[in-house]
C-alpha positions as CSV (number, residue, x, y, z in Angstrom):
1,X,25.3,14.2,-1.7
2,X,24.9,12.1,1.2
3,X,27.6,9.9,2.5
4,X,25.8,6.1,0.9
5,X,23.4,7.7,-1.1
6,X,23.4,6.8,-5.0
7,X,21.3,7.0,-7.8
8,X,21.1,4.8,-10.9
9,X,19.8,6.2,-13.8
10,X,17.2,4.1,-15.4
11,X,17.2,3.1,-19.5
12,X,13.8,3.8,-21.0
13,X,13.8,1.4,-23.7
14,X,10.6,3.3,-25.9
15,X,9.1,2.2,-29.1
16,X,5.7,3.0,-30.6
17,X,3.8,0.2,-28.2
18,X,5.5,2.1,-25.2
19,X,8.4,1.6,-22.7
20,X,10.2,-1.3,-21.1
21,X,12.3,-0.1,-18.0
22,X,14.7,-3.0,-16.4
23,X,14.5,-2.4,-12.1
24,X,16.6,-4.6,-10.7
25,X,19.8,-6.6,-12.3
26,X,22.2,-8.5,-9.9
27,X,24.9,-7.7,-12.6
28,X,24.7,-3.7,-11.6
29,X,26.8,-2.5,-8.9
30,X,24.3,-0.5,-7.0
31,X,22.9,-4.2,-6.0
32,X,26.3,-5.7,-5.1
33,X,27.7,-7.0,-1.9
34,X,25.5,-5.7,1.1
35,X,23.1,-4.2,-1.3
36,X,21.8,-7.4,-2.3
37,X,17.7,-7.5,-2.4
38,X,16.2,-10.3,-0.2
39,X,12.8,-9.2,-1.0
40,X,10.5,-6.5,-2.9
41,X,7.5,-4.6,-2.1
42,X,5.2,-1.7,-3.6
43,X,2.7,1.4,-2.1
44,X,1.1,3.0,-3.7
45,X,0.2,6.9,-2.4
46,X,-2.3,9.3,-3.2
47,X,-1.4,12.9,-4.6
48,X,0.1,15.1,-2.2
49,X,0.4,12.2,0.8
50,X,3.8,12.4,3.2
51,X,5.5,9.1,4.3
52,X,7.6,10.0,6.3
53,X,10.0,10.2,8.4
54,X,11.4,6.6,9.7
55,X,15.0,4.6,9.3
56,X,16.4,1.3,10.4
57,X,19.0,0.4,12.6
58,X,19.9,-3.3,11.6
59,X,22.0,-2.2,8.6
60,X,18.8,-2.3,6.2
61,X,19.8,-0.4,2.7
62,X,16.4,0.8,0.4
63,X,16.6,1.2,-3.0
64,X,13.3,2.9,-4.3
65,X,12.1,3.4,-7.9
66,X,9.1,5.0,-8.8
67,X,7.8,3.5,-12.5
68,X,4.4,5.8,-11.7
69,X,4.0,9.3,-10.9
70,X,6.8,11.6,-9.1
71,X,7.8,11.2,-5.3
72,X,10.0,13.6,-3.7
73,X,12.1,11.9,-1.7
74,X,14.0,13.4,1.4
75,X,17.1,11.8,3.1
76,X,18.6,13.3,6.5
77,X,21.6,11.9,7.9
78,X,21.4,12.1,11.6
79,X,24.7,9.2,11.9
80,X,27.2,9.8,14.6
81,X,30.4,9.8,12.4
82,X,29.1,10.1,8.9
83,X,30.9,12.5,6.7
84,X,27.6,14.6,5.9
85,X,25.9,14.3,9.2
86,X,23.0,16.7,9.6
87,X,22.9,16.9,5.9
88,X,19.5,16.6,4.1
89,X,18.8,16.0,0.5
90,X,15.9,15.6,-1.8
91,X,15.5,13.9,-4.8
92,X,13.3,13.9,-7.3
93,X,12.3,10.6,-9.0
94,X,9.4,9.0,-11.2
95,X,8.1,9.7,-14.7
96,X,10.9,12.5,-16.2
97,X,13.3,10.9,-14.2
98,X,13.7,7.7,-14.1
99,X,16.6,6.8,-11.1
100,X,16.9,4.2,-8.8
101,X,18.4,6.0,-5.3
102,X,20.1,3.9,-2.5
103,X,19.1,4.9,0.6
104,X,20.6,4.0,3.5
105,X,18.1,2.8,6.2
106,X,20.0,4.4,9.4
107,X,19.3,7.9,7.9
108,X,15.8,9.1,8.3
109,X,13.9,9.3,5.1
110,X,11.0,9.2,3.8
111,X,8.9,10.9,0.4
112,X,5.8,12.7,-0.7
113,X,3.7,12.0,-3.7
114,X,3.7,14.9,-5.8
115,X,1.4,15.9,-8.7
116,X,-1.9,15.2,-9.6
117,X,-1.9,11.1,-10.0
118,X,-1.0,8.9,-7.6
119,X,3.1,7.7,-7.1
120,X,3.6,3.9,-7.1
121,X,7.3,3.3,-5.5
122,X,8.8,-0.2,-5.4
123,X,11.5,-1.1,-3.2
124,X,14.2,-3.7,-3.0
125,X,15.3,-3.9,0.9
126,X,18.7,-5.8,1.7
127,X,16.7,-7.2,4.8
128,X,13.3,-9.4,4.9
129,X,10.4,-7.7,7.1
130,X,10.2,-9.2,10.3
131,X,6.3,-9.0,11.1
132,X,7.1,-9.4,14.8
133,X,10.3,-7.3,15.7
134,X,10.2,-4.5,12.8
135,X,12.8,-2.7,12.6
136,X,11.8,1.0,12.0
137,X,12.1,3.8,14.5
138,X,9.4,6.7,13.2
139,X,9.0,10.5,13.5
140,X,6.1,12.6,12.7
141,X,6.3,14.0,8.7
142,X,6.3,17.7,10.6
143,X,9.0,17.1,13.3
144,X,11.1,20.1,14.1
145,X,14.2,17.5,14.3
146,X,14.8,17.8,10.3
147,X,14.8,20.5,8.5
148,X,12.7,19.8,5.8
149,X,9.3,21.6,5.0
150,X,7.2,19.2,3.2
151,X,4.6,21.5,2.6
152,X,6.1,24.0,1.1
153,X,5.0,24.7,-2.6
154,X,7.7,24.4,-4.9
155,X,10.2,27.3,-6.2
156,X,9.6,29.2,-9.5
């Protein structure tokens, strides 16, 4: 796993009206210290869409949940220094697996809305949006600088 990177499993709590699924509690430790929330957002993205690929250099930290759909979500760590540089994960999370995943916002990442229904993610940034400096450096989805083919169909 990426150096930074975790994942917080999600409690599903189900009865026969449906499902309750807690997002966010300061008393977890995945939202402790730096990780702390200052604000929340959503997108929502249409089957088969890439977002991707961007960071942040301001010491931003992402934690994304998906409570509709499935988003594969890639991470490449491109940080001078880092124990896993030039390592690259994906993750899958959303309906059938319900994880929050840290991300930290100097590696490039970014996620693709797979299946047939559209992928709502929500995420809990440590830093507020600043409208008029933001603070995201961007790639193309398809750059040859990470090696991650978000077209290709899934394995068997």
């Amino acid at each position: 796993m990426i150096h930074d990177v975790e994942i917080e499993h999600l409690q599903m709590n189900v009865d026969e009206r449906g499902h309750l699924t807690e997002m966010w509690r300061s008393d977890w430790e995945f939202f402790q210290g730096d990780d702390e929330p200052q604000m929340s957002y959503f997108s929502e993205t249409y089957p088969g869409i890439v977002r991707a690929w961007h960071r942040h250099n301001r010491g931003q930290i992402d934690h994304f949940v998906v409570p509709r759909g499935k988003a594969k979500v890639g991470i490449y760590d491109e940080r001078e220094g880092s124990p896993t540089h030039g390592n690259l994960e994906t993750y899958i999370i959303g309906e059938g697996n319900m994880n929050a995943i840290r991300v930290p916002g100097d590696c490039w990442h970014g996620f693709k809305a797979i299946g047939d229904e559209r992928v709502l993610l929500v995420n809990f940034p440590t830093i507020l949006y600043d409208y008029d400096d933001p603070d995201e450096e961007r790639l193309p989805y398809d750059t040859d600088r990470i090696p991650l083919d978000w077209e290709e169909p899934p394995h068997e």
